[in-house]
C-alpha positions, 0 to 999 in steps of 0.5 A, a space after each residue: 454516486 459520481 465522484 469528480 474527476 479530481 477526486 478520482 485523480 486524487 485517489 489514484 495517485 494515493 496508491 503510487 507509492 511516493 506520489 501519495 505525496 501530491 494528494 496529500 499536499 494537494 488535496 488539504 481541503 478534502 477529508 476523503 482524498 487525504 484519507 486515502 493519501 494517509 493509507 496509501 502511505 502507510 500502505 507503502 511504508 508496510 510494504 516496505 518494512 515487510 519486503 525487507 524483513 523477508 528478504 532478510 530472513 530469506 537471505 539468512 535462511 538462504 546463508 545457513 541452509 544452503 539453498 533453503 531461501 530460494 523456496 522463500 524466495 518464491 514466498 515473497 513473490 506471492 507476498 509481493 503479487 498478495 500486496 499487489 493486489 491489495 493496491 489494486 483493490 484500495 484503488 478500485 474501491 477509492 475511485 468507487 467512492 468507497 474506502 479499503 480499510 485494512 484493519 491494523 492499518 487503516 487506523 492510523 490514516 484516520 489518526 494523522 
């Protein structure tokens, strides 16, 4: 199935952090582009509660150890690249007509 060039649009923009808002604005009269708005948003905002929340523990870690949080340091590069991907395959999957549920997630794009 051939999506139209909007939607494909649409859908790439879902995935690009703050630009999630123009689909989302935009694209009212199409379930499946708001869809993916809604997850891309949530996505984001995941990311960034997780990012935080490591490197906190990182910076404490790091504080009380003495140098421990250099190693989690390197763990939040790999949680990082993990989540990099994560956006990579939901734009894939969104170009391809199809949708990248993430379970946990996911339901709240459905919900809003």
């Amino acid at each position: 199935m051939e999506l139209p060039t909007n939607r494909k649009s649409m859908t790439l923009l879902a995935y690009l952090w703050p630009l999630a808002l123009v689909p989302l604005l935009l694209g009212k009269d199409d379930a499946e582009v708001q869809w993916h708005a809604r997850n891309g948003i949530g996505l984001m905002v995941a990311e960034l509660v997780l990012m935080f929340a490591l490197t906190l523990l990182a910076s404490i870690v790091s504080l009380v150890t003495l140098g421990l949080g250099c190693v989690l340091g390197l763990f939040i590069v790999c949680v990082w690249i993990g989540v990099f991907a994560v956006y990579i395959l939901a734009v894939v999957k969104g170009r391809g007509g199809q949708r990248l549920v993430i379970p946990g997630l996911s339901q709240y794009a459905s919900g809003f």
